[in-house]
C-alpha positions as CSV (number, residue, x, y, z in Angstrom):
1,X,-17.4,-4.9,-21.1
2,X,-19.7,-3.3,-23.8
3,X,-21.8,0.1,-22.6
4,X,-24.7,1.0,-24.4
5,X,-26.6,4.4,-24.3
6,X,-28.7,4.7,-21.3
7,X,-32.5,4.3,-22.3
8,X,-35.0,3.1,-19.9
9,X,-37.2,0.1,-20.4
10,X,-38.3,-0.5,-17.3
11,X,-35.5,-3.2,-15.9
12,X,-32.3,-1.9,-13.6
13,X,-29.6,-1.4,-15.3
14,X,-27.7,-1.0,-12.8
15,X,-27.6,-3.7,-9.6
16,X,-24.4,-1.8,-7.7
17,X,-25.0,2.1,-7.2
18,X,-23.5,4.6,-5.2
19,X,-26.0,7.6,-5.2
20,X,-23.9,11.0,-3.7
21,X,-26.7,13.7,-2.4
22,X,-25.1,16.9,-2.5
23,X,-25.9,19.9,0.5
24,X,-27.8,21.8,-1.9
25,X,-30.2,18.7,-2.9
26,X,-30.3,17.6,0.7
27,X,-31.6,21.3,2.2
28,X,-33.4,22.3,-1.0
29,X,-31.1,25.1,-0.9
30,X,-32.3,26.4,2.3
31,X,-30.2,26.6,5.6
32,X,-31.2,23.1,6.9
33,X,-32.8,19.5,6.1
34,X,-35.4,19.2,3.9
35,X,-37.5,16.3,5.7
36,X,-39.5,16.6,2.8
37,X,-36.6,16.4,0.1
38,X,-35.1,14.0,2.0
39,X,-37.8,11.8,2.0
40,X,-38.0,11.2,-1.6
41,X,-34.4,10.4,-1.9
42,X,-34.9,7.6,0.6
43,X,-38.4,6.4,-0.9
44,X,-36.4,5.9,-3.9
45,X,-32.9,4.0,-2.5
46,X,-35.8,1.8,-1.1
47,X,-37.7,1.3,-4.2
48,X,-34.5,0.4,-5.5
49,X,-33.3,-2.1,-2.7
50,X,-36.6,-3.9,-2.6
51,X,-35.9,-4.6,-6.6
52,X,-32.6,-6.6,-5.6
53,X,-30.1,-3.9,-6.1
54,X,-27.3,-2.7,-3.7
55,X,-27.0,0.8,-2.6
56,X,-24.4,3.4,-1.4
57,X,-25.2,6.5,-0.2
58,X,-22.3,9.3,0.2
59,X,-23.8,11.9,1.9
60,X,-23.2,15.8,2.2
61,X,-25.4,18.2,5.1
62,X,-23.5,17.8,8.4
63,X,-21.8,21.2,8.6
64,X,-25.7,22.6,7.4
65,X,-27.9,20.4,10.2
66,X,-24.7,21.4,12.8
67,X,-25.3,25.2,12.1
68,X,-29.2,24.8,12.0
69,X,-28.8,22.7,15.5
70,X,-26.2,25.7,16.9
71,X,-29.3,28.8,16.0
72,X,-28.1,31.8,14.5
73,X,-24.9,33.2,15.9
74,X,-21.8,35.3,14.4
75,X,-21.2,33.8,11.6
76,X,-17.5,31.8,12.0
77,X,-15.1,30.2,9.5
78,X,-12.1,29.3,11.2
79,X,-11.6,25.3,11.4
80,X,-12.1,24.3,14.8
81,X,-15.9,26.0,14.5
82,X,-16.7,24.1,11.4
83,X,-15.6,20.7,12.6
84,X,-17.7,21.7,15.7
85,X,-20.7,22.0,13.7
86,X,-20.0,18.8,11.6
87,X,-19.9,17.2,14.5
88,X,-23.1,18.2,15.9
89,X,-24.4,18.3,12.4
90,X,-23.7,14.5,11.6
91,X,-25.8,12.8,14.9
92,X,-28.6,14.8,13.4
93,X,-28.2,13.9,9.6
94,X,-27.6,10.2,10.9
95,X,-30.3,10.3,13.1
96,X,-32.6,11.8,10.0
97,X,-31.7,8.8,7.7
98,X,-32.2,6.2,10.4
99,X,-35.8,7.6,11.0
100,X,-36.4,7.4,7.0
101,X,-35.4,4.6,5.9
102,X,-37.1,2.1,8.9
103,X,-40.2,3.4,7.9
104,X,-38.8,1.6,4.5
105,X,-38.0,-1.5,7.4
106,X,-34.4,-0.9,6.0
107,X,-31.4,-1.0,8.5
108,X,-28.5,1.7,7.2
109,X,-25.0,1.8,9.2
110,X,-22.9,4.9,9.6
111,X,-20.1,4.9,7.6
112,X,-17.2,7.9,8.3
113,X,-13.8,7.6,6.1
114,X,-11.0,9.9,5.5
115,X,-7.8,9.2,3.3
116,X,-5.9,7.9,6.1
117,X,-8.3,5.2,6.3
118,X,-7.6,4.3,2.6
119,X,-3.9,5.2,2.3
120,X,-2.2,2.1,2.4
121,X,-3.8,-1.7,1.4
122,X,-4.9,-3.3,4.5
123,X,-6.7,0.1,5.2
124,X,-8.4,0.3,1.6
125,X,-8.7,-3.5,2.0
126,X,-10.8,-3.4,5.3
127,X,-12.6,-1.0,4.1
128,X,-13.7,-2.7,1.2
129,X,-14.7,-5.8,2.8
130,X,-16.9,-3.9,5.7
131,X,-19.0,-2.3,3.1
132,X,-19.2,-5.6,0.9
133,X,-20.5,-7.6,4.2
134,X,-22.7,-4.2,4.8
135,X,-24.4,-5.0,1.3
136,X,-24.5,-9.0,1.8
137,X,-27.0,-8.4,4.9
138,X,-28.9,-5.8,2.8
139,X,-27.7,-2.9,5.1
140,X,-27.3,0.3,3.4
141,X,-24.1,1.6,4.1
142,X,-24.5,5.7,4.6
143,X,-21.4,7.7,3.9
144,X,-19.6,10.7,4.8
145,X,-16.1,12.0,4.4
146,X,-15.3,12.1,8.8
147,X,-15.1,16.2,9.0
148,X,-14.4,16.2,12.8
149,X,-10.3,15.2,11.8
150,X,-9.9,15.5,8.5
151,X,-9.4,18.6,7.6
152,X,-9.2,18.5,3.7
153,X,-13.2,18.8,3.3
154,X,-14.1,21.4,4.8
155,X,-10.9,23.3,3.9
156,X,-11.9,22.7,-0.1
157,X,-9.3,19.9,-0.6
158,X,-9.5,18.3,-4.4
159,X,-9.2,15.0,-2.9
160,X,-11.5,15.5,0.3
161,X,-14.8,16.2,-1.3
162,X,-17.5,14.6,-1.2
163,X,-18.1,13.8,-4.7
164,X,-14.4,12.3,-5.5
165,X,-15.2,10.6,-2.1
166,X,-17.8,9.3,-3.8
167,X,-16.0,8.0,-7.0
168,X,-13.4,6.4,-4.5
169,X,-16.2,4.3,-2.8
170,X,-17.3,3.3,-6.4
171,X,-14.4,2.1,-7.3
172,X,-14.0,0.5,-4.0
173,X,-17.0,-2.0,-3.9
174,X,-16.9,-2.3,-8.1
175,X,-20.2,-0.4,-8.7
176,X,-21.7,0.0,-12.1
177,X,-22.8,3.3,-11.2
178,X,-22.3,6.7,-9.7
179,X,-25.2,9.1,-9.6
180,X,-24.4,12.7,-8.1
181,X,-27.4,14.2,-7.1
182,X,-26.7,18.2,-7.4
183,X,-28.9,21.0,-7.9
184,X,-27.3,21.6,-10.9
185,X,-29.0,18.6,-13.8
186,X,-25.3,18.1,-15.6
187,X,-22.8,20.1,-17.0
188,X,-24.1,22.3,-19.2
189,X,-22.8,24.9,-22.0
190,X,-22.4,27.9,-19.0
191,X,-24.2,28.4,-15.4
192,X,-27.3,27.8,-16.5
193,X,-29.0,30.4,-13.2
194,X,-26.8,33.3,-15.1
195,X,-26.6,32.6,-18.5
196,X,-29.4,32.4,-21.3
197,X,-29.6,29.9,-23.7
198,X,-26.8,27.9,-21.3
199,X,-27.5,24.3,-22.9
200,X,-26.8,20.6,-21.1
201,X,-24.4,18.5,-22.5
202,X,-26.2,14.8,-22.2
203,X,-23.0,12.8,-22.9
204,X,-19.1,12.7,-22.1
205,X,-16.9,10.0,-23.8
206,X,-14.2,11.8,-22.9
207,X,-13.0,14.4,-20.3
208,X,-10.8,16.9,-22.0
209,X,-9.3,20.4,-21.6
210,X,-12.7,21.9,-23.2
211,X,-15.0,19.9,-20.5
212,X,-12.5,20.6,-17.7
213,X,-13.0,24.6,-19.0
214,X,-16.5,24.7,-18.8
215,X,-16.7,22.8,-15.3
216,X,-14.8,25.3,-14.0
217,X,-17.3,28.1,-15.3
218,X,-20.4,25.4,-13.9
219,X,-20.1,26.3,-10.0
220,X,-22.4,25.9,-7.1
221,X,-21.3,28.8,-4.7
222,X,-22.6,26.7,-1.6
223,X,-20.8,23.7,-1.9
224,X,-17.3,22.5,-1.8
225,X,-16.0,22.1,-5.3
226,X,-18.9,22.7,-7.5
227,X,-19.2,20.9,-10.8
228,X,-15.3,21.4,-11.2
229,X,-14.7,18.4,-9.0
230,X,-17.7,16.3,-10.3
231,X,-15.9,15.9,-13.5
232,X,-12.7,15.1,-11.3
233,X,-14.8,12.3,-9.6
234,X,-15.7,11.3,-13.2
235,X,-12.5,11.0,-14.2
236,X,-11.6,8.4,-11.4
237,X,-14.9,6.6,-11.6
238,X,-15.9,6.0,-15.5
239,X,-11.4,5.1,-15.2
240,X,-12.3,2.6,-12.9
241,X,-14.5,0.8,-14.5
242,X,-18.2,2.4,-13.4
243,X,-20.6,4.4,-15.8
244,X,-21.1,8.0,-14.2
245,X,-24.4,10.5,-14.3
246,X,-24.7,14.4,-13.1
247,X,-28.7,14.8,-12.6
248,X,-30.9,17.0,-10.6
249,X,-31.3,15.6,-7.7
250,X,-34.7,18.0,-7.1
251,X,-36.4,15.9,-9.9
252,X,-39.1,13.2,-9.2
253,X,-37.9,9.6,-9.2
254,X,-34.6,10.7,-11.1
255,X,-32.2,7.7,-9.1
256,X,-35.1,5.3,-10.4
257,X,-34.3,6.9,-13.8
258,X,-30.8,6.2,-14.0
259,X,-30.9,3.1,-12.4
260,X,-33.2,1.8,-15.2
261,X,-30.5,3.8,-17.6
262,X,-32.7,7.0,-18.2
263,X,-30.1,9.8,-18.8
264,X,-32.1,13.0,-17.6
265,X,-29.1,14.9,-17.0
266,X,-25.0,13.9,-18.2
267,X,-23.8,10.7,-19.1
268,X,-20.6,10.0,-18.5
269,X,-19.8,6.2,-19.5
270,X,-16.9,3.8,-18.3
271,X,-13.6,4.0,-20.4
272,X,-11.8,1.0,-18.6
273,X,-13.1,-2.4,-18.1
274,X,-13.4,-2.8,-14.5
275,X,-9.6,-3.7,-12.7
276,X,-9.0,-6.2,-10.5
277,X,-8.8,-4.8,-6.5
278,X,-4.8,-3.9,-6.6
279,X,-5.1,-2.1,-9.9
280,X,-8.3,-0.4,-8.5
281,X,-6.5,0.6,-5.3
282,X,-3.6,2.4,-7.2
283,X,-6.2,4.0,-9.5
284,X,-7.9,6.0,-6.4
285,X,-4.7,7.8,-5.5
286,X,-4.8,7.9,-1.9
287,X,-1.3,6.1,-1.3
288,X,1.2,7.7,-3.9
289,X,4.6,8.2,-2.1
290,X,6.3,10.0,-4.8
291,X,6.4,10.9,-8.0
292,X,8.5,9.8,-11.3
293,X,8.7,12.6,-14.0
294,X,9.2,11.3,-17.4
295,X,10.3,12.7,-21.0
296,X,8.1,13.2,-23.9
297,X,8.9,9.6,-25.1
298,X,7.6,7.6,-22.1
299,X,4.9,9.2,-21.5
300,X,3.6,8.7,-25.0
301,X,4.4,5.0,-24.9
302,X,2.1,4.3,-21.4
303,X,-0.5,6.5,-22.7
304,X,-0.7,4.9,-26.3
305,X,0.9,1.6,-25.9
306,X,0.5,1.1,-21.8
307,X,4.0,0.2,-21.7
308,X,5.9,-0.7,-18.4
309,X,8.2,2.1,-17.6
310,X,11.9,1.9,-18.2
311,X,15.0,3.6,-16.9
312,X,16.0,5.6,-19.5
313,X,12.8,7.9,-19.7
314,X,12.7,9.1,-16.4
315,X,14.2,12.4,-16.2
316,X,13.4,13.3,-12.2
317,X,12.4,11.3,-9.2
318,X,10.8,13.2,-6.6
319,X,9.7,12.2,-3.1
320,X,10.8,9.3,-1.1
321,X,9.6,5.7,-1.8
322,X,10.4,2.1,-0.6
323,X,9.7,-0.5,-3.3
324,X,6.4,-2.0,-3.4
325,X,4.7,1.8,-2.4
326,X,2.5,3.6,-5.0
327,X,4.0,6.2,-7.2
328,X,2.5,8.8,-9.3
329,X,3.7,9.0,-13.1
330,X,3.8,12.4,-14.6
331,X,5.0,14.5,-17.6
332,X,7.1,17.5,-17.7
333,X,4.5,19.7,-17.3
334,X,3.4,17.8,-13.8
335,X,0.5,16.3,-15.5
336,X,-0.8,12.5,-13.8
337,X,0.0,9.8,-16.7
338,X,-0.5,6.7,-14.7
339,X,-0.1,5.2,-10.6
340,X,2.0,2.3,-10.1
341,X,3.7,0.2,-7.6
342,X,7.5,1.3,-7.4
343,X,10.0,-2.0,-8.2
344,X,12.7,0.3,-6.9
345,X,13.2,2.6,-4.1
346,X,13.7,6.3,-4.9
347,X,16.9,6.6,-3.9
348,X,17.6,3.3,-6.5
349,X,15.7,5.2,-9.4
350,X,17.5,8.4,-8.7
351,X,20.6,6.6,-9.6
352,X,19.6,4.5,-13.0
353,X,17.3,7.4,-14.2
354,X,17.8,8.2,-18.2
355,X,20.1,4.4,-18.2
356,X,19.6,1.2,-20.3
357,X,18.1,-1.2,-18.4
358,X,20.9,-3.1,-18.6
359,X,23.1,-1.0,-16.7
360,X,21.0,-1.6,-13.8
361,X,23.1,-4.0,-12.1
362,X,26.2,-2.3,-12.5
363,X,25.0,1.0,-11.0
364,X,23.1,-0.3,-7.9
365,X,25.0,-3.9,-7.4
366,X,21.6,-5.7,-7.6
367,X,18.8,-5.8,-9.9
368,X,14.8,-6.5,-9.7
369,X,14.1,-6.5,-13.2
370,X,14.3,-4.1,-16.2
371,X,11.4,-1.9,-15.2
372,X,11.2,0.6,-12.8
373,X,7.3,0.0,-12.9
374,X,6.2,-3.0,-15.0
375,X,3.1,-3.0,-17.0
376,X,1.0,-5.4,-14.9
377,X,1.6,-2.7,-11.9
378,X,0.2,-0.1,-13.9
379,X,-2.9,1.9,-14.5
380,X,-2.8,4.6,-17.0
381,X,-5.0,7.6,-16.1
C-alpha cells in the first residue's frame, strides 16, 4: 500500500473513518454539550455517509452531560461519583446524537466497550463482526469506552482512553483513517495557549523520543491524557495499517477536509501495510499474558530483520502463559519490541531460555518447534 500526501481534490479519500470527538470539542470547552457544536460534527458524518463512506464515531462527554444533568453540587472525585455521572451522563449524550443525526434520517446504535470485551479472540472477534454488520446496514456505530465498570478511563489509564480506544476500533474494522477531533489543531512545537511563536508540526513519519517529548509538553488540562496519548493512539493506528490526523475539531467542515485528504492539522501516515485480523488483534495489546525480555541481539534482529524469536536470546520470562496466549516482547530496558502468540508455555520458556534451539527436546521432553514465537505470529511494534 502506497500513501501519498494528503491534498484535497474534492473526492474522499478515505471510505472507512473512525472520527474520535474529544470533551473539549464536544462542550466547546464549557461545562456541558454544545447543541450547536455538536450539530456540525453530525452534519458533517452525514455529508460523509450520504457520499458512500462508512463512519465510526468514538465519543468523549458523558462524565460532562452527567455533571451538567446532576446541577452544581460539592465538587467530588472519588470513583463511585464519577461513574455515577457517566452513567447519567451517557443516556443524555446518546439521547443528543440520536436526535441529530435522524434529522440527517440516519439510524446510530450505542456502542459501549471496555478491554475485557476485547481481551481474548472470540471477544475482539464479536466485536468486530457487530460493528462490520453495523456499517453493512448503514448504521453509524457511536462509541464510548463503558465508564460505569471500567475503571481505567476515568482513573487516567494509558490503555482506557478514549483516543487509544479509538485507534483500537480502527484497527478493529480496518479503517483508512483516524481523525481526533481535539481542541488542540495537532501537535505543535510547545502549548500553543502558553507559548509564543509555538509552531504545528503538519507531518509525522515517525514517532520518536523527540515527538513523544513534545507530546508530553502539548496537554489539555480537561481531558484524560492530553496529546501525550494521541500520539500513543498513533502509534497503534498508523502500526496497524490506518493513516492518522490531530485537527481542530472547532474548525468548519475539518472531517470533510481530511476525508478528502486536506491535512489542516498533523499528518500522521500508516507505517504497516494493513495485517490480516490475527496479526491485528495482537497488535492492539489488550490480551498480553506475559512478557519475554530479550538481549540486545534479539531485539535488534525483530526490529531490523522481523525475525521469529529463538531460545537463546531470551534472558527473562515474566508472567504466566499457556501456549497459544499473547505475549509482549521487550528489551532490557522494558521497552515493547513486538506481541506474539506464545509456542510455549512460560513455565516451558523459563526452562530453554538463553539454549540452542536444539536443546529443546532434551530439556522439556517434547518440542513444538525451534521458535519460541515464530515470525508469522509476530507483529513488530
Amino acid at each position: 500500500m502506497t500513501r501519498n500526501n494528503p491534498s484535497s481534490d474534492g473526492k474522499l479519500k478515505y471510505h472507512r473513518i473512525v472520527a474520535k470527538f474529544g470533551t473539549n470539542v464536544l462542550t466547546a470547552d464549557s461545562d456541558q454539550l454544545d447543541l450547536r457544536r455538536m450539530s456540525s460534527l453530525v452534519a458533517q458524518v452525514a455529508a460523509l455517509h450520504a457520499r458512500g463512506a462508512e463512519v465510526l464515531v468514538v465519543t468523549s462527554g458523558a462524565i460532562a452531560a452527567g455533571r451538567h444533568r446532576l446541577g452544581p453540587r460539592k465538587e467530588r472525585k472519588d470513583l463511585p461519583y464519577r461513574q455515577v455521572l457517566a452513567a447519567v451522563g451517557q443516556s443524555d449524550l446518546m439521547q443528543t446524537y440520536q436526535e441529530l443525526f435522524a434529522r440527517h434520517d440516519i439510524t446510530v446504535a450505542q456502542t459501549l466497550l471496555t478491554k475485557g470485551d476485547l481481551k481474548d479472540r472470540v471477544g475482539y472477534l464479536n466485536a468486530r463482526n457487530t460493528l462490520l454488520a453495523m456499517l453493512n446496514l448503514r448504521v453509524v456505530p457511536i462509541i464510548n469506552e463503558n465508564d460505569v465498570v471500567a475503571i481505567d478511563e476515568i482513573e487516567g489509564s494509558k490503555i482506557g482512553d478514549n483516543d487509544n480506544l479509538s485507534a483500537v476500533v480502527a484497527n478493529l474494522i480496518d479503517a483508512d483513517l483516524l481523525a481526533l477531533l481535539t481542541d488542540i489543531g495537532g501537535l505543535y512545537t510547545s502549548d500553543p495557549r502558553t507559548t509564543d511563536g509555538a509552531e504545528l508540526i503538519p507531518r509525522v513519519d515517525r514517532i520518536d523520543a523527540k515527538i513523544e517529548a513534545l507530546a508530553g509538553k502539548t496537554l489539555s488540562a480537561a481531558s484524560v491524557g492530553g496529546m501525550a496519548t494521541k500520539i500513543q493512539a498513533a502509534k497503534l493506528a498508523t502500526g496497524g495499517g490506518a493513516d492518522m490526523v490531530i485537527v481542530d475539531g472547532k474548525e468548519p467542515d475539518v472531517l470533510l477536509q481530511v476525508a478528502e485528504g486536506a491535512n489542516p492539522g498533523t499528518y500522521f501516515p500508516a507505517t504497516a501495510d494493513r495485517m490480516e485480523s490475527r496479526r491485528r488483534w495482537m497488535l492492539a495489546g489488550l490480551s498480553v499474558k506475559g512478557d519475554i525480555v530479550v538481549d540486545e541481539g534479539a531485539a535488534r534482529a525483530l526490529r531490523e530483520r522481523k525475525t521469529s524469536l529463538l531460545p537463546a536470546g531470551v534472558s527473562e520470562v515474566r508472567g504466566m502463559f499457556k501456549r497459544g496466549d499473547a505475549v509482549a516482547i521487550v528489551d532490557a530496558a522494558g521497552g515493547r519490541i513486538a506481541c506474539g502468540i506464545a509456542n510455549y508455555a512460560a513455565p516451558e520458556m523459563d526452562q530453554i531460555k538463553g539454549l540452542r534451539s536444539d536443546r529443546i527436546e532434551g530439556v522439556l521432553g517434547h518440542h513444538y518447534g525451534s521458535e519460541l514465537v515464530h515470525r508469522d505470529n509476530l507483529v513488530v511494534l
